[in-house]
C-alpha positions in Angstrom: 92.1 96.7 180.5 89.9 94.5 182.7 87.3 94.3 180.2 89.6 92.3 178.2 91.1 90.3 180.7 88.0 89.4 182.6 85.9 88.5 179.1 89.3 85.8 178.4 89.1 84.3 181.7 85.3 83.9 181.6 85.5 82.5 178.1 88.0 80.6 179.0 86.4 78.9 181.7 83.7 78.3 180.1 84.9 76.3 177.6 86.6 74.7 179.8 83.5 73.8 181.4 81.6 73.0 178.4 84.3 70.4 177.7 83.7 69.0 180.5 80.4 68.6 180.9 78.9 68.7 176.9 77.2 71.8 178.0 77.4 74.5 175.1 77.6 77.9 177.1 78.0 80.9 175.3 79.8 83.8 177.0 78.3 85.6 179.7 77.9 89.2 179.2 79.2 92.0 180.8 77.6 95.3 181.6 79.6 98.2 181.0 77.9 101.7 181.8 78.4 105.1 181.4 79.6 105.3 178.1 79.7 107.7 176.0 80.2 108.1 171.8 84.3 109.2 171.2 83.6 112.5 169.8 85.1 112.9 166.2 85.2 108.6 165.6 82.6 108.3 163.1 80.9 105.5 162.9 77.7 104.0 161.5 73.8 103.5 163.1 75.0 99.7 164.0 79.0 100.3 164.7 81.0 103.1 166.7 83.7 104.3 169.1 82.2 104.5 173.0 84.1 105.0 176.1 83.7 105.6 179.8 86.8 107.0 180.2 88.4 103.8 181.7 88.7 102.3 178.3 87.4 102.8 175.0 85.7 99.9 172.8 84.6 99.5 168.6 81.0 98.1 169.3 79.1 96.3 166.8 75.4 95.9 167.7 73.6 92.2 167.5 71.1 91.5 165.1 70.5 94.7 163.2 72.1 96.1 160.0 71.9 99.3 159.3 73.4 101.1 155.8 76.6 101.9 155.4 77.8 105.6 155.3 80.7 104.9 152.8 81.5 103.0 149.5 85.4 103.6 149.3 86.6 100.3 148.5 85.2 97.4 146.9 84.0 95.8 149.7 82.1 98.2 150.8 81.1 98.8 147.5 79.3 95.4 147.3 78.2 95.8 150.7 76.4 99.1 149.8 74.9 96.9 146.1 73.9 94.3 148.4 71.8 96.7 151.0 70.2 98.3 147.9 68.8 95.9 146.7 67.6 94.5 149.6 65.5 97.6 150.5 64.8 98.0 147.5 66.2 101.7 146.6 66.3 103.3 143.7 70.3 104.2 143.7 73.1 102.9 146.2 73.6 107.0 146.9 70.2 106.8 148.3 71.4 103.9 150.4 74.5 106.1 151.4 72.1 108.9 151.8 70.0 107.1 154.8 72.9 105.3 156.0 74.3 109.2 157.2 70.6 109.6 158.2 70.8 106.3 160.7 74.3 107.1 162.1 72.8 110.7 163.5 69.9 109.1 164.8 72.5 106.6 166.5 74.4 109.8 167.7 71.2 111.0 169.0 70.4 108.2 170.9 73.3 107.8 172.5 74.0 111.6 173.6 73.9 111.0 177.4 75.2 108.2 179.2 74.6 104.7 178.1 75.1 101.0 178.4 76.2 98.0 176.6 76.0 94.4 177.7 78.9 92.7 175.6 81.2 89.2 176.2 83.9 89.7 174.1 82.6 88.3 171.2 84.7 89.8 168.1 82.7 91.4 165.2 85.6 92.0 162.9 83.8 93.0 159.5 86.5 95.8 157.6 87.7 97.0 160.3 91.4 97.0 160.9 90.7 97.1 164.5 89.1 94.3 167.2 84.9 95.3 167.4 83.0 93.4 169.6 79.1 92.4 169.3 77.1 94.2 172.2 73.8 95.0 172.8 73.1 98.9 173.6 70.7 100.4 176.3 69.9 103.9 175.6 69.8 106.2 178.7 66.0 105.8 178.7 66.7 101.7 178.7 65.6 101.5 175.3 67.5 98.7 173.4 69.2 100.4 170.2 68.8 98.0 167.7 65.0 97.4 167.9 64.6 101.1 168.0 66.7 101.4 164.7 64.3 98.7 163.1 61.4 100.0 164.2 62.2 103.4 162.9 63.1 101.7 159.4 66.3 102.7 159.7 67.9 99.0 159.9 67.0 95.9 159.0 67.0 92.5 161.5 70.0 90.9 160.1 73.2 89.6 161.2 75.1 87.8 164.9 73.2 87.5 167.6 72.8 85.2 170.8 70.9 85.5 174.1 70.1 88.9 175.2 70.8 89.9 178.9 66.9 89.7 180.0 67.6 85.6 178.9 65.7 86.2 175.3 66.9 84.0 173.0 68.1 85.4 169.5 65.4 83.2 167.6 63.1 85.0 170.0 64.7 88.1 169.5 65.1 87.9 165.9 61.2 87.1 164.9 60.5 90.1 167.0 62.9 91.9 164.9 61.6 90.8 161.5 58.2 92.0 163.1 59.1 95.1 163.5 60.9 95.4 160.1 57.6 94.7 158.2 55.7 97.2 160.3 58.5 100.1 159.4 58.0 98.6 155.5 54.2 98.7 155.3 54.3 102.2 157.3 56.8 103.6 154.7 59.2 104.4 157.5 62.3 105.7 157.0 64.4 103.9 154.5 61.4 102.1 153.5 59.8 105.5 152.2 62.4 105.9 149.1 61.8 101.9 148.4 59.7 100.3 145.3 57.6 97.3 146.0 57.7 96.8 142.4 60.9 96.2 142.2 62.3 94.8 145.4 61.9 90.7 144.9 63.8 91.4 141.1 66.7 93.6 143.3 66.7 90.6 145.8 66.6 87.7 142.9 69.3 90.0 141.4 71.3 89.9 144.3 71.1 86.3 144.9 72.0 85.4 141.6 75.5 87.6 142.1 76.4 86.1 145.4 76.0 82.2 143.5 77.8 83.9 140.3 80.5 85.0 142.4 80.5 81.8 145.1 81.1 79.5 141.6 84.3 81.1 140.2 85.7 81.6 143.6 85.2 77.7 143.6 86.3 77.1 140.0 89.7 79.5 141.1 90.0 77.2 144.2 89.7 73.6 142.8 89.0 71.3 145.7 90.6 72.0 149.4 91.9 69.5 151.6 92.2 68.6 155.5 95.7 67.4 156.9 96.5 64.5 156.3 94.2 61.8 158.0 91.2 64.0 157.9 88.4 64.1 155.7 88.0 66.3 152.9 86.0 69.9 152.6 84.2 71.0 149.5 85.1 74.3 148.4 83.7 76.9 149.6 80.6 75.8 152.4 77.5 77.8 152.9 78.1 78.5 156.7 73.9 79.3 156.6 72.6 75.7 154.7 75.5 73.5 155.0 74.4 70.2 157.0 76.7 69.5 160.7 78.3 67.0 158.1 79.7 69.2 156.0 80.5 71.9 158.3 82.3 68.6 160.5 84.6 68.4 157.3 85.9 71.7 157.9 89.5 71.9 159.1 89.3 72.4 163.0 85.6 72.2 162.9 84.5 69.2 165.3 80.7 68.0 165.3 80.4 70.5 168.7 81.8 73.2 167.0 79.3 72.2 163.9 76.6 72.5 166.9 77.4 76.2 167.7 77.7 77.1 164.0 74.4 75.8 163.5 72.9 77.8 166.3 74.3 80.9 165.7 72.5 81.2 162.1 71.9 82.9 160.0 75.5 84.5 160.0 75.7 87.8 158.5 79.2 87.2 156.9 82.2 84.8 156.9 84.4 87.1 160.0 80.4 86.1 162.0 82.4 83.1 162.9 84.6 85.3 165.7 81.8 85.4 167.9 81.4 81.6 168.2 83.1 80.4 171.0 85.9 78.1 170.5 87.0 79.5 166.9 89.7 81.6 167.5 91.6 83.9 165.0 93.7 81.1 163.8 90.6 78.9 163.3 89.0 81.6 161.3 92.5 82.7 158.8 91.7 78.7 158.1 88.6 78.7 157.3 88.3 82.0 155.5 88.9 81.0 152.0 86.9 77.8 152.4 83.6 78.9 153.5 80.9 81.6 152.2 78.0 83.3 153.9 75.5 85.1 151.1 
């Protein structure tokens, strides 16, 4: 399909480039209009099936979390824990609860025609199949995400990079968090069913679990090593507080590598690394059981 085809050659030659020069270009985006939700895919409010009957895609929007709409395996169980907490909610079925809430509103959204400005960059998460990080114009040229924030029915959280209006994702994400506390103080969708009371202990809860669970994954490790003649990694690196020196120590990390890393923080979760160009899949299957993201 030319989508794929054209986003390798332009990443391609870009890196190329960036070799060359000591530039560090990200992707350029393509636009890709018309598209419509598959019927019958499912889906949540920040990940779904779309087609304009040329091809068909798995998008993952930039920037935004929304709650998940299932808790069928332990990963998603955790996930679901973790976004509890976070909002503060009394039960992860609640969580579940707006999670179905946010993927209609996504479904309404999206009912006519729409667009989505992506570069290729892969979002791989639990799915079994490629996704790729896009932003999403609604027919009206509203951009999705913000509109899921500013509903409270996501939070700003995860990948992102330079918009296609040339905003970049610091920008984008302080605008984000804005929005976020105005859907919280205005009791706003999820935010309705949360409990000030209780949300810093949920969030201190949840912190303590991720360190828990980040020691014995260490202690089960024991120490990790380069190849021979390079330097050695400590086990399992924060990918969102480790200095360019320790992310350097990483096998097939290099200090520009470190650079992008770095820039494209905070990284929602360890497969966040995809969308970084230059770390391919066989970059990431190394890395994967050295590094963490909490």
């Amino acid at each position: 399909m030319r989508f794929f085809f054209a986003c390798g050659f332009a990443v391609l030659c870009l890196l190329t480039s960036s070799a060359a020069t000591g530039a560090e270009l990200p992707p350029p985006l393509e636009v890709i209009t018309g598209l419509r939700l598959v019927e019958g895919s499912g889906g949540d409010a920040d990940s779904f099936h779309v087609t304009n009957g040329q091809q068909t895609l798995h998008l993952r929007l930039y920037l935004v979390d929304a709650p998940e709409t299932s808790a069928a395996d332990s990963t998603l169980a955790r996930r679901v824990r973790e976004q509890t907490r976070y909002f503060g909610l009394p039960t992860p079925a609640d969580t579940l609860r707006f999670g179905r809430a946010a993927a209609a509103r996504t479904q309404t959204l999206l009912a006519r025609p729409f667009t989505a400005h992506t570069a290729g960059s892969r979002g791989l998460g639990r799915s079994t199949e490629p996704r790729f990080y896009a932003f999403v114009a609604t027919a009206d040229g509203e951009d999705l995400a913000e509109i899921l924030v500013r509903e409270g029915l996501a939070r700003a959280y995860g990948v992102g990079r330079t918009n296609p209006a040339g905003v970049p994702q610091e920008d984008q994400r302080a605008h984000l968090a804005d929005l976020e506390l105005a859907a919280g103080l205005a009791r706003r969708g999820i935010w309705a069913a949360s409990d000030p009371d209780k949300l810093a202990a949920s969030r201190a809860e949840e912190r303590r679990d991720a360190s828990d669970l980040a020691a014995v994954s260490a202690a089960a490790r024991g120490p990790v090593t380069k190849p021979a003649g390079e330097a050695t990694a400590p086990a399992l690196v924060n990918l969102n507080t480790a200095s360019l020196a320790e992310l350097d120590t990483l096998p097939g990390i290099g200090s520009a590598l470190a650079k992008r890393i770095v820039a494209a923080r905070p990284l929602a979760d360890v497969e966040a690394l995809a969308s970084i160009p230059g770390i391919g899949s066989a970059t990431l299957e190394r890395l994967r059981p050295l590094v963490t993201a909490p």
